[in-house]
C-alpha positions as a Markdown table, in Angstrom:
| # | Residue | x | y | z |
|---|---|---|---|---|
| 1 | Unk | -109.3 | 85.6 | 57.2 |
| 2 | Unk | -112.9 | 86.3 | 57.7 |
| 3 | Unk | -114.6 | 87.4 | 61.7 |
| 4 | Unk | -117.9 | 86.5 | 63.3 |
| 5 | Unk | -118.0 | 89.5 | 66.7 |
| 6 | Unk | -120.5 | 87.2 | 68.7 |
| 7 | Unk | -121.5 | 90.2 | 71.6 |
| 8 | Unk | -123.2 | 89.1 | 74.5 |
| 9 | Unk | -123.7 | 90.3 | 78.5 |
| 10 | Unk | -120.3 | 89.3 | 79.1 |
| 11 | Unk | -118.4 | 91.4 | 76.3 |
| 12 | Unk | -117.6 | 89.3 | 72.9 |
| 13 | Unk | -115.7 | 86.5 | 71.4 |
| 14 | Unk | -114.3 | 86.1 | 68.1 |
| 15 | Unk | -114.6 | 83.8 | 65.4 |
| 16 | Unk | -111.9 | 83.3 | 63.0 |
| 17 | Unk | -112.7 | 81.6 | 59.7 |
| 18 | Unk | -110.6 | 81.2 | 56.4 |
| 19 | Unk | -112.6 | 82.0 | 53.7 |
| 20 | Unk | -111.4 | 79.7 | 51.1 |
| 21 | Unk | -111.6 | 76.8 | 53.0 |
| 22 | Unk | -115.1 | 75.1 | 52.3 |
| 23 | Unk | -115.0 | 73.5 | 55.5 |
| 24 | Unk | -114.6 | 75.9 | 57.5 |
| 25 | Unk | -117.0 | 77.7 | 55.4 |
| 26 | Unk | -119.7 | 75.4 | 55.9 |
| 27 | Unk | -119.0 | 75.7 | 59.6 |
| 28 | Unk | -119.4 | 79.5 | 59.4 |
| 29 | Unk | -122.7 | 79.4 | 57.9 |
| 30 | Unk | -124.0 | 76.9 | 60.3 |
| 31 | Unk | -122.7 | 79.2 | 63.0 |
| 32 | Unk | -124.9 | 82.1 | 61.5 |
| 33 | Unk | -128.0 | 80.3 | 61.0 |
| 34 | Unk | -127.6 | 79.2 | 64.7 |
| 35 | Unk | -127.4 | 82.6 | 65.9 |
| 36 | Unk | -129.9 | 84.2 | 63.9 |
| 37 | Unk | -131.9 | 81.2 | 65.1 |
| 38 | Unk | -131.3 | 82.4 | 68.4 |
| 39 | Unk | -132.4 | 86.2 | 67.7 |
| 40 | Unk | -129.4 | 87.5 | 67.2 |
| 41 | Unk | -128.9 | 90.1 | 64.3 |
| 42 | Unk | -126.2 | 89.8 | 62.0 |
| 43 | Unk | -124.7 | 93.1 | 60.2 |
| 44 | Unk | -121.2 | 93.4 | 58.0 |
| 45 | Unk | -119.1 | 96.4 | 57.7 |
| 46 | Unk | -119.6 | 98.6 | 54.6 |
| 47 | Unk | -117.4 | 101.2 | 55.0 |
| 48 | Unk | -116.0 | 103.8 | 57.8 |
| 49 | Unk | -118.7 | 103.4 | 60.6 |
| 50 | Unk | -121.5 | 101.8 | 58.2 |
| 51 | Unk | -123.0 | 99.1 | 58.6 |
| 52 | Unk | -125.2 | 96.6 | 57.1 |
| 53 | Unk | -128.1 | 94.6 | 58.4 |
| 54 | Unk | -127.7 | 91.2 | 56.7 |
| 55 | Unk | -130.6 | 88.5 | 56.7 |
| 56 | Unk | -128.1 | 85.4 | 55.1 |
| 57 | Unk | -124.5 | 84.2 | 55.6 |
| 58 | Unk | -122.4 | 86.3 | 53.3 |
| 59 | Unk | -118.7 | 84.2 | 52.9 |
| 60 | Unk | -117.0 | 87.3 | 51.3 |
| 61 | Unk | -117.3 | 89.8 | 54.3 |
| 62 | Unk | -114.8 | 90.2 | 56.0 |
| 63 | Unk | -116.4 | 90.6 | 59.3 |
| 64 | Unk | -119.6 | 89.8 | 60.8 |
| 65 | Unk | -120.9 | 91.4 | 63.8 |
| 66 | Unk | -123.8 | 89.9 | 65.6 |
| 67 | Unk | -125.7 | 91.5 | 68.5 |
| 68 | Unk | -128.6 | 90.2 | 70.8 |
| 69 | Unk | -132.2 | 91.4 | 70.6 |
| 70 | Unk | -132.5 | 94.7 | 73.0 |
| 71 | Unk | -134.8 | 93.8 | 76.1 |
| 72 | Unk | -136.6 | 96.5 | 77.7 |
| 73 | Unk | -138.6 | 96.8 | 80.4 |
């Protein structure tokens, strides 16, 4: 079972996807591109603590994190 992490200002939700169901898939990548849409960055675990910035929706990872854009000020 694959993982979106959506964080926002409230803490984060979870996602849960099967990965070999093409609907669901299909769902999954819509969700991404509507994130990223929304300038939220998308990274997947590569190993212990590492982490990769990803730019597309990736169905084999097993979790994706997404994070909003830092505001400063």
């Amino acid at each position: 079972m694959a993982t979106f992490v959506v964080m926002d200002h409230t803490g984060d939700s979870r996602q849960y996807f099967q990965a070999d169901d093409s609907e669901a898939l299909a769902l999954a990548e819509a969700r991404f591109k509507e994130l990223t849409s929304h300038g939220y960055t998308a990274a997947t675990r590569t190993g212990a603590g590492e982490a990769l910035i990803v730019k597309s929706f990736d169905p084999t990872a097993e979790e994706t994190l997404f994070y909003p854009r830092l505001v400063g000020g």
